[in-house]
Structures are given as C-alpha cells and as structure tokens.
C-alpha positions in Angstrom: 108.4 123.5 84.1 110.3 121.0 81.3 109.9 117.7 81.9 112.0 115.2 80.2 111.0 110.9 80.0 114.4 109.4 80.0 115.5 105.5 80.5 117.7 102.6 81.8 121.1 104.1 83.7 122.2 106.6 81.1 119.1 108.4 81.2 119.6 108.7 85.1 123.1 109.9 84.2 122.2 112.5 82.2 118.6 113.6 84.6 118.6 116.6 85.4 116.8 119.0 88.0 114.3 117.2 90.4 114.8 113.6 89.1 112.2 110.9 89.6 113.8 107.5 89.3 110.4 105.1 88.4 110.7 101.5 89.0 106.9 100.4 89.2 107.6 96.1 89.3 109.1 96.3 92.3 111.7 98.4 94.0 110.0 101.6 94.8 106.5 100.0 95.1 108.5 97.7 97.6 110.0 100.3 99.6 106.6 102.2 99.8 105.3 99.1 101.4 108.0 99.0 103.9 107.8 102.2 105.4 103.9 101.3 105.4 104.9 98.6 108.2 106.8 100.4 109.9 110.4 101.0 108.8 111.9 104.3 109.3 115.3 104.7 106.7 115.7 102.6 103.7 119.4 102.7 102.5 119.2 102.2 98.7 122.7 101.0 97.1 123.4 99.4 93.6 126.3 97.5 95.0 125.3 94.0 96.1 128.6 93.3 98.2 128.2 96.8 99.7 124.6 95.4 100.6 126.1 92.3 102.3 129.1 94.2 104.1 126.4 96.9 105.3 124.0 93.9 107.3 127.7 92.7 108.5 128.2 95.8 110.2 124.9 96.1 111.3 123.1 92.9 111.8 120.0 94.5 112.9 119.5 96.3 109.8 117.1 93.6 107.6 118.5 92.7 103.6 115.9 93.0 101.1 116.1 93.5 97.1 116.9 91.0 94.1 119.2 90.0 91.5 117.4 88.2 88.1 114.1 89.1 90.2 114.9 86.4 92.9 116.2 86.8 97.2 119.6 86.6 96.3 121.6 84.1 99.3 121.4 85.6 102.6 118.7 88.3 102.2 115.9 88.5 104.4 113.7 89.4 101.9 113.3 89.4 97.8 111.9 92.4 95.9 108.0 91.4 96.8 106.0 94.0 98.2 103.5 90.7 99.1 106.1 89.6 101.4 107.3 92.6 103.0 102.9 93.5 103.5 102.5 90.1 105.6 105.4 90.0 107.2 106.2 91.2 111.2 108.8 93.5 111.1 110.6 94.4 114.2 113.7 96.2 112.2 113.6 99.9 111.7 116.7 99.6 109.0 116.7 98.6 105.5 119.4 98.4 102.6 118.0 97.6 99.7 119.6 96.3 96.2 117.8 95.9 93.0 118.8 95.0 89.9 116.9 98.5 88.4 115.5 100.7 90.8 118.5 101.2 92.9 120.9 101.4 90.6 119.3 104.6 89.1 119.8 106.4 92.1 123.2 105.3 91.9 123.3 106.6 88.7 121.8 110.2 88.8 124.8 112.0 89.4 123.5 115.0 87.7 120.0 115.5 90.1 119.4 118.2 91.7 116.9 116.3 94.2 116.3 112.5 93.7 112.8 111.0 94.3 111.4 107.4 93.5 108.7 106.7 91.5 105.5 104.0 91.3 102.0 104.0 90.6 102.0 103.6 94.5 102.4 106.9 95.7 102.0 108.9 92.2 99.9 111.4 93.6 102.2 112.5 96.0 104.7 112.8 93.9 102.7 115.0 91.8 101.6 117.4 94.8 105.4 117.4 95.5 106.1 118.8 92.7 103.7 121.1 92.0 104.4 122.7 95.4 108.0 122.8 95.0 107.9 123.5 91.0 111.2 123.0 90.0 112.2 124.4 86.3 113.2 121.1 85.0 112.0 117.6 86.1 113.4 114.4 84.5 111.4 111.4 84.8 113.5 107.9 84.6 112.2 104.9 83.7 114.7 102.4 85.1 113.0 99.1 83.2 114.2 95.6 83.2 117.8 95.0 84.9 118.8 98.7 83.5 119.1 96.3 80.3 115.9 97.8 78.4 112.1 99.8 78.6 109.2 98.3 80.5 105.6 99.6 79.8 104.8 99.9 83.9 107.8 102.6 84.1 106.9 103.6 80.6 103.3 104.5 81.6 104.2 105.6 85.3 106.1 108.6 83.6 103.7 109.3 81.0 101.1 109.6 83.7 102.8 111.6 86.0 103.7 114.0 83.1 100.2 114.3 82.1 98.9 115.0 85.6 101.3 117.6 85.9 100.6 119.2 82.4 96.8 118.7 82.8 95.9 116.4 80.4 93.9 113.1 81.4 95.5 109.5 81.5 93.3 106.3 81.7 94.4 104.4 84.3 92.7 101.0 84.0 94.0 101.1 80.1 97.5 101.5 81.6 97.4 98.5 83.9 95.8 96.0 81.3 98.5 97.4 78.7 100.9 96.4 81.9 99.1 93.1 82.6 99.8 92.1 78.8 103.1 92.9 78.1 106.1 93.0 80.8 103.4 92.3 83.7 102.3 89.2 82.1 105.4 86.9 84.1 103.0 87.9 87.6 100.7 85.2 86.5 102.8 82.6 85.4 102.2 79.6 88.3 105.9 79.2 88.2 107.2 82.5 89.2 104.7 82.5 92.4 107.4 81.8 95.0 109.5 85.5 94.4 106.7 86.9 92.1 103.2 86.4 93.4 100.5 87.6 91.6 99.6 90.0 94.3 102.2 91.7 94.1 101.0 92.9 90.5 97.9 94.3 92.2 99.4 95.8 95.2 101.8 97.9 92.7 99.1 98.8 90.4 97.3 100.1 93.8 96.9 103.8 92.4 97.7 106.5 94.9 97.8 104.0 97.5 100.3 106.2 99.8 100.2 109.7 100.2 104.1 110.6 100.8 107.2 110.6 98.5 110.5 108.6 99.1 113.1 111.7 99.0 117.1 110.5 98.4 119.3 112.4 101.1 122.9 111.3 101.4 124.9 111.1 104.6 128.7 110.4 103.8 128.7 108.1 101.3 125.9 106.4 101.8 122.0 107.4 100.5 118.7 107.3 102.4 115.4 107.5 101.3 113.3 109.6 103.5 109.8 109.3 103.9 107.9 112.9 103.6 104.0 112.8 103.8 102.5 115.9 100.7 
C-alpha cells in the first residue's frame, strides 16, 4: 500500500486510488455529526448557487455549510457541528457547501473511491481501509478556503498514515499543536456566534464515530453514504 499526503484542490486533482479528502475544522466533522442526529444522505457540492437552487427544488432538504467560516444568507445552518449536535432535526436531506471540505470532493476527479476525513471517525476510516487495502491511498488535506495548509488536516493525515503503517502518533500533542496554531480562532470570544469553542472539542473527539462517509454519485450529483466498519 503507497500512501501519498497531498493538499488544497490540486492535491485532490491529482489523488489518486482510494482518496480521503480531510477537512478536520469543520466540514466532515460536521457531517459526521449530522448523520449522528439522524440524517440519512448528505449531498456535498462546491457550488454555492447549486446549493441554493438544490433547497429551491426541494424545500425539505435543510442548507448547511459556510463561506469565510460564517451561515452564508438563507442557510439553515453554518459549518458548526455545536449547532447541528443541539439542534431537532426533522429533515432526512442535506446539501452541504464549504469553502474547503466540499470543494475537494469536487475536485478529486482522479479517485478511484472518495472518503472524508476527521479526527471524528479516524478509526473507521483506518479499518476501512485495511479491510479493503487498496494499492495506493492519497490523503488530502483540504486546509483553509483551499487557499493554504492547516495543522488539524496536517496532523489528521499524518495520523491516519501512521496507524496504517504501524507507527504510534500522540494524540493529545496533536490537538495542543492544533489548539495553538490554526485552532487558536475557537477561543476568541468574538468568533463564538459561528465558531464556538465546542465545536473545537467536539472535532478533536477521537474515534468518536465508528463509520466512514463514502462519496457515491447519482447523475450529477454526489452523496455521501454513511457505512458503519
């Protein structure tokens, strides 16, 4: 098994093999949340206005994601996996846009399989691919607005390709690397509205989940799929 560490959108462009697209703070940690409470099919695009013209056509289906890290106008929810956890949600439908996560999906043109990645549900992700032990995995750290690296994706690739290569990682040092550098804006007071604190901690929630979001495309449009390892 080769396993590659690649970043932002061209490194999703170029994954190849069974491609893990990591976006720690928040997408994927998000959407791991949501199918927690009770959603059955998130529908990850990078296109906002495909976004809006998708809960036009389907006003049942609930808007969540973020542009510059905020709910952009009309959205039922931001990127906050705090929000999404203590919420009531009746929907079974999500489409989700994010300024990172989703657009490496969009990206990964090259993938033989596309999963997401977080600290979340890294174990399963592991199992998953152990058991299905592909020749070449590529592990994409998506970052900040696809613009550059972020030591949560950073470190959420690094562990998973330790696990899998059997060498150790130490977790807590990871998170208060995280905490210090690009986590540090989760514990700014003024942020607390569309980046609460908690929702720091519930990301860095270590094997929290034990199934894998898996990409599967239906016409033109993607789902994520939620498979328990």
């Amino acid at each position: 098994m080769h396993i590659n560490i690649l970043h932002l959108a061209d490194g999703a462009r170029s994954a190849k093999g069974t491609v893990v697209i990591i976006d720690v703070l928040r997408a994927f940690s998000t959407a791991c949340y949501a199918f927690n409470k009770g959603i059955e099919k998130i529908i990850p695009v990078g296109d906002i206005d495909l976004a809006y013209k998708l809960k036009k056509d389907n006003p049942d289906y609930l808007l969540i994601g973020e542009r510059n890290e905020r709910r952009p106008e009309g959205f039922d929810f931001g990127n906050s996996p705090t929000h999404i956890n203590n919420a009531t949600i009746t929907a079974k439908t999500i489409v989700q846009t994010t300024s990172s996560g989703t657009q490496g999906i969009a990206n990964a043109i090259n993938a033989d399989e596309i999963i997401t990645g977080s600290f979340v549900n890294a174990g399963a992700i592991i199992n998953y691919i152990r058991k299905t032990n592909p020749e070449e995995v590529s592990l994409v750290c998506m970052g900040f607005a696809c613009q550059y690296p972020t030591a949560e994706d950073t470190l959420c690739a690094e562990y998973i390709k330790n696990e899998l290569e059997g060498r150790p990682s130490n977790f807590p040092t990871m998170v208060q690397q995280i905490k210090e550098t690009d986590g540090a804006r989760f514990f700014d007071p003024a942020t607390e509205s569309w980046s609460p604190e908690s929702d720091f901690h519930l990301c860095m929630d270590l094997n929290r989940f034990d199934f894998i979001l898996k990409v599967e495309k239906v016409g033109d449009l993607n789902y994520l799929e939620k498979i328990v390892v």
